[in-house]
N, C-alpha and C positions, 0 to 999 in steps of 0.2 A: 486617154482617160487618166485622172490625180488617181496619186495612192488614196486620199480621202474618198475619192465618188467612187473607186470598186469598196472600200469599206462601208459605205454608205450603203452601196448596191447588195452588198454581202450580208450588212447585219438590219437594212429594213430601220437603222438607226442613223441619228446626224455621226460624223467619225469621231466628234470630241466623247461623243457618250460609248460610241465601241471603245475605245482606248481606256476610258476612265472603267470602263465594264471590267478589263483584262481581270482576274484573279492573282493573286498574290501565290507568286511561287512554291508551292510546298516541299518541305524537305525531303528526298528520297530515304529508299528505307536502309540504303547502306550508308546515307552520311550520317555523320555524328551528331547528335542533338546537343545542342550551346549546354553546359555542366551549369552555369546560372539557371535558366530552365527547368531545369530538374530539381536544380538546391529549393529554388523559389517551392515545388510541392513541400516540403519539411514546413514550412516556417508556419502553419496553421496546427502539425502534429508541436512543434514546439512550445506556442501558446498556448494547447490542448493543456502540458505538461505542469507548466508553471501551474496551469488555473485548477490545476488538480492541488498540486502540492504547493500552497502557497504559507507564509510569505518566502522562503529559504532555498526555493529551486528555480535555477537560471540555468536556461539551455542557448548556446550559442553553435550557430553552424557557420563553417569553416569553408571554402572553396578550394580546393587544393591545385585548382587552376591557376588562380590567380594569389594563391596565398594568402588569402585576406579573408577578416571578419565581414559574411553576409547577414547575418542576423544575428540580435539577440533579444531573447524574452526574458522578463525580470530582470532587466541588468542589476545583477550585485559587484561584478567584477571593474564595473567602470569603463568597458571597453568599447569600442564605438564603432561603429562601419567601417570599413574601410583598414583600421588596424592590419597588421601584420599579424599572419599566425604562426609564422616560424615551422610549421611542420613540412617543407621541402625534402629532411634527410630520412622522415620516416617511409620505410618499405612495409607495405602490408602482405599480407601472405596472402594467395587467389580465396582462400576458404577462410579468412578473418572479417569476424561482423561485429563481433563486441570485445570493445579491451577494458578489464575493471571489473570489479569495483576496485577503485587505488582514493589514497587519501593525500590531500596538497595543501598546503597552508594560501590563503587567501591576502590579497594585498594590505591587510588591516591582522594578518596574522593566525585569525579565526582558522580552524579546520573544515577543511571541504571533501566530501565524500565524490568521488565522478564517476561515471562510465562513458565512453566515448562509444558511436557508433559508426562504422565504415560505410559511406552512401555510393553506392556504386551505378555504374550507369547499364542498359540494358546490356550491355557487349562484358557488364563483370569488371570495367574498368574504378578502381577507386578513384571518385569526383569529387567528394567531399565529405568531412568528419563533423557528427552531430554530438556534442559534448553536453552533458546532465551532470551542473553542479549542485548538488545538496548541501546548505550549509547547518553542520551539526553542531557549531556551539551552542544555542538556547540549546536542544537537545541535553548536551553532557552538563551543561548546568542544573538543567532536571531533575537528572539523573546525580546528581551529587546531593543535590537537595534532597532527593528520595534516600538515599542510601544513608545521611544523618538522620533523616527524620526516624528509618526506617531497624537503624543499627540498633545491635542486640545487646552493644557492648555495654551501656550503661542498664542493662535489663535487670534484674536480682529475679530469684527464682520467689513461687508466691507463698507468702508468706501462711504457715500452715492453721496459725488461727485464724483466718480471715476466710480460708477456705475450708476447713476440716469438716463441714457440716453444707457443703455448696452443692444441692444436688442440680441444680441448672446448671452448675461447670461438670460435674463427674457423667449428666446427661449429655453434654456437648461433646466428649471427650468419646465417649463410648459410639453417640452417633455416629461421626467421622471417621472414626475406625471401621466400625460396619459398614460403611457404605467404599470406603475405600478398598478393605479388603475384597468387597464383590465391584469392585470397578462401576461403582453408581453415585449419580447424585442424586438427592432430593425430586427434580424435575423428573427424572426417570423411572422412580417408584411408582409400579402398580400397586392395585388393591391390595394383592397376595403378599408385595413384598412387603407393606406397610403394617400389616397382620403378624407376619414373619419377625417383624423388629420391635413391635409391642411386645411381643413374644417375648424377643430378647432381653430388654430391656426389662421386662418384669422378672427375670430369671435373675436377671442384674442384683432385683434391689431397687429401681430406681424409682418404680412410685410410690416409696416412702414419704418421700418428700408431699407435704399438704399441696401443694398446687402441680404437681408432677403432672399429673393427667393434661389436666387445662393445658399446660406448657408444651407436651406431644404433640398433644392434637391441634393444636397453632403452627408449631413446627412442620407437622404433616400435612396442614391443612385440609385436615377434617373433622368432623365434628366429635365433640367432647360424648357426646351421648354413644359414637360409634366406642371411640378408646373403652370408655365405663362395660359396655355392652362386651367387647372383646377380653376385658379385664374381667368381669365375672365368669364367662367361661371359663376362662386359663384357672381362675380361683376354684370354681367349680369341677373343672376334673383334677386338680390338684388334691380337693378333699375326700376324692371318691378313693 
């Protein structure tokens, strides 16, 4: 009898279809999984990254197998697949997972903030490095813009006939103070603390001022009828 008619005989099937049935060999659990394999799981957290921080972050994973560029999201670097990644002489330590944040000038000169991540394979062996470039020039131009816009140096102190009679600035002045020295803001005032600081504020001086009241009570955001109501009291045991 053919090898085919005992296969035939064996599987109840013609032999082209047992054969084509075979399953595809699966890895055992002590051989090494292909480091491609494994890199390929990164390159959806990659994309995740950029689409977070867009436009200025480009993450590029590395193969340290083959030394080569396997992905990159948001290319700003210019790099391409395939590329050479030059990291052959680097030794990683058993217990290194992140190196950075370090700063590197970009091929256009620009400054690029990175951290690199070590991808290792289930055996602990380093298989490839996940690199997150940030690039911070818009950033520091921002931030230069802010800091003229924002600079104190052309400031002159205010002028005291303009303010000598300002009770909505010597009110702001005072508010801030109180609520700073009790570690509060605005949002965080109860009833009692708001009570507490009309208080103050009248002890002040400060609803001399013709629209003083009205002005609290916007600020505190309650009503003008509550401020009057707690301003007569204060007045009223003040004359007793």
């Amino acid at each position: 009898m053919t090898k085919a008619r005992n296969l035939k005989i064996a599987s109840g099937q013609p032999a082209e279809l047992a054969v084509k049935a075979r399953p595809k060999r699966a890895l055992k659990r002590n051989e090494p999984q292909p480091s491609a394999e494994l890199l390929a799981r990164y390159r959806a957290i990659a994309d995740g990254i950029v689409l977070l921080f867009p436009p200025y972050t480009e993450v590029v994973i590395h193969d340290l197998g083959t030394q080569t560029v396997v992905h990159v999201a948001n290319n700003q670097s210019k790099r391409e697949l395939g590329d050479e990644s030059s990291l052959d002489d680097i030794e990683f330590d058993p217990d290194e997972s992140v190196i950075g944040p370090y700063e590197k000038l970009g091929w256009d000169g620009r400054k690029i903030r990175s951290v690199s991540i070590v991808v290792r394979s289930d055996a602990g062996q380093a298989i490839g490095v996940m690199c997150i470039n940030f690039h911070i020039a818009a950033l520091e131009q921002a931030r230069q813009a802010l800091d003229l816009l924002l600079s104190s140096t052309a400031l002159q102190p205010q002028p005291e006939k303009l303010f000598q009679d300002d009770w909505q600035e010597r009110v702001n002045i005072f508010l801030n103070h109180w609520l700073q020295e009790r570690k509060l803001t605005l949002s965080m005032l109860t009833r009692e603390h708001k009570r507490t600081l009309i208080e103050a504020l009248h002890e002040e001086g400060a609803f001399k001022g013709k629209s003083a009241a009205n002005y609290v009570a916007k600020v505190l955001s309650i009503g003008r009828a509550t401020v009057f109501n707690y301003l007569k009291e204060l007045r009223a045991t003040t004359d007793e």
